[in-house]
N, C-alpha and C positions, 0 to 999 in steps of 0.2 A: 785833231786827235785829243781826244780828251787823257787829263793828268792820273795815274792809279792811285788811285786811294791808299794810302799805306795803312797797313797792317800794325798792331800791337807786335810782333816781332822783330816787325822793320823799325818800331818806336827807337829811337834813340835813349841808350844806357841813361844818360845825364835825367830826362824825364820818368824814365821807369822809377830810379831812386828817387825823385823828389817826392814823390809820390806817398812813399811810407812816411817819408819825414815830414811832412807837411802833421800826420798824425804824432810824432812824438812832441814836436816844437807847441802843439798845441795841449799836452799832456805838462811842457813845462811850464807854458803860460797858465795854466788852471792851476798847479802848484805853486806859481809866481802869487797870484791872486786872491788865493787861499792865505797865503801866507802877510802877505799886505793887509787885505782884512783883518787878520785874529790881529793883527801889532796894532791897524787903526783902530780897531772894537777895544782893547785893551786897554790901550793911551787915553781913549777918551771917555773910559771906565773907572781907574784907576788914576792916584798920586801917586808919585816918585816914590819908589822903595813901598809902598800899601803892599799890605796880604790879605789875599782870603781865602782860608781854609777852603779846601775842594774835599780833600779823603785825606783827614787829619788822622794819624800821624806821619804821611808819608809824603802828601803834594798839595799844594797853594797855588795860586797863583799870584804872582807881584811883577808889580812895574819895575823891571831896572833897564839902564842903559850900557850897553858895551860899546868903548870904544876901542877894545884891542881884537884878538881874533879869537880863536875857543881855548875856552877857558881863562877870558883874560887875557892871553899873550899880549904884548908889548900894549897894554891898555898906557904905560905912562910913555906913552913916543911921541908928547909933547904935541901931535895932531900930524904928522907926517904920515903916522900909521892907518890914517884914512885911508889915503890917495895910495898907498904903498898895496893896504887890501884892495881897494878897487880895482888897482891896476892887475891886480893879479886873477882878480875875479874876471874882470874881461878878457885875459888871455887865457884863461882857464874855458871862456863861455866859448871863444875862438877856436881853439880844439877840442873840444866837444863838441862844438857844429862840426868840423871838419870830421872827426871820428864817426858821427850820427851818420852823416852825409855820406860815408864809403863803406857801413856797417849797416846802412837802415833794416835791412829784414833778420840780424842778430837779435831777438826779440830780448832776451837776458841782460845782454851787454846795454841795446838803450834803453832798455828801463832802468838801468843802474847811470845810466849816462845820463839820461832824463831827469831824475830825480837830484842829480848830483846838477846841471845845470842850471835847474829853479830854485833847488836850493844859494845857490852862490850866486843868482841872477836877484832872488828875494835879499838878500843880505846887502848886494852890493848898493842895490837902492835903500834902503836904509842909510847905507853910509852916505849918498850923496846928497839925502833929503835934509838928514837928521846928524851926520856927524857922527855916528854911533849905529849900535844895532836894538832894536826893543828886542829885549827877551822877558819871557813872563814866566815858564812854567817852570819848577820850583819844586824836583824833588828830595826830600831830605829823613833820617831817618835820628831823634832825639837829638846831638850836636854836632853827631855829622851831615853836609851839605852838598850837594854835586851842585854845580855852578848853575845858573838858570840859563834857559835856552829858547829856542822858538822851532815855530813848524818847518822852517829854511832850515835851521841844524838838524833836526829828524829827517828831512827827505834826505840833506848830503850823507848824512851818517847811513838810512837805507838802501843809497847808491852805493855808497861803498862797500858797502856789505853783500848787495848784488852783485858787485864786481868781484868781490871774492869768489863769491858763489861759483858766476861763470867763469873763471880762471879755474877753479878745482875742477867743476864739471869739463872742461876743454881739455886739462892734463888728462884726467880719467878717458877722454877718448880718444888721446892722441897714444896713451897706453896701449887700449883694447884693439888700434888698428892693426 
């Protein structure tokens, strides 16, 4: 007696889900790799502390080194604050696989998840490569300065921001129900 074919409905949950997520983990790795680029294009562009006017009077680009977390935080932690960020970046990448993994077809949520992944996945290599993070891009405005940053801090900063988004938009329907 031959075996029946199973069916897409008969598929098993665990397979259905991998399935979308196969496509976000590959949306962080592009953003992982993007972000590795512009730091090694940079570094091997630039000296330590260099600028170059980009759209003067407002952004440069320059070589610096962070070794605390945004904006500096605990840059003087003597170098504990390496392994302190990293470790947190891994448990950070840990549940967000885990959330990706049982939310995969919440399109909002992982793209905020996504971007918030590669971003702290891009950063955290840094720290394990280099001790530090390359940040380059360098907005300021006459003597005032916002701290420099990189394309890992724009993607987690637009994850965040998408997860705001989907948290409003969620409340607004859990309203109107």
């Amino acid at each position: 007696m031959a075996k029946p074919v199973p069916t897409p409905e008969l598929a098993p949950p665990r397979t259905a889900r991998l399935r979308p997520l196969a496509g976000w983990l590959l949306w962080a790795l592009a953003l992982v790799l993007l972000d590795q680029a512009t730091k090694a294009w940079i570094s091997g562009a630039l000296h330590y502390a260099q600028r170059i006017p980009v759209l003067p009077p407002v952004f440069d680009l320059t070589l610096l080194h962070n070794t605390g977390a945004a904006f500096s935080f605990l840059a003087d932690g003597g170098g504990a604050q390496r392994w302190l960020f990293t470790g947190i970046a891994a448990a950070a990448a840990v549940l967000i696989l885990r959330w990706l993994y049982t939310h995969a077809r919440e399109r909002l949520l992982c793209a905020a998840l996504t971007c918030i992944l590669g971003g702290a996945l891009g950063n955290a290599i840094d720290r394990l490569m280099h001790g530090h993070v390359v940040d380059f891009l360098l907005f300021y405005w006459r003597d005032w300065y916002f701290p420099a940053f990189n394309l890992a801090d724009v993607a987690i900063t637009c994850g965040a921001a998408l997860l705001i988004l989907d948290e409003i938009l969620r409340a607004r329907r859990a309203r109107s129900s």
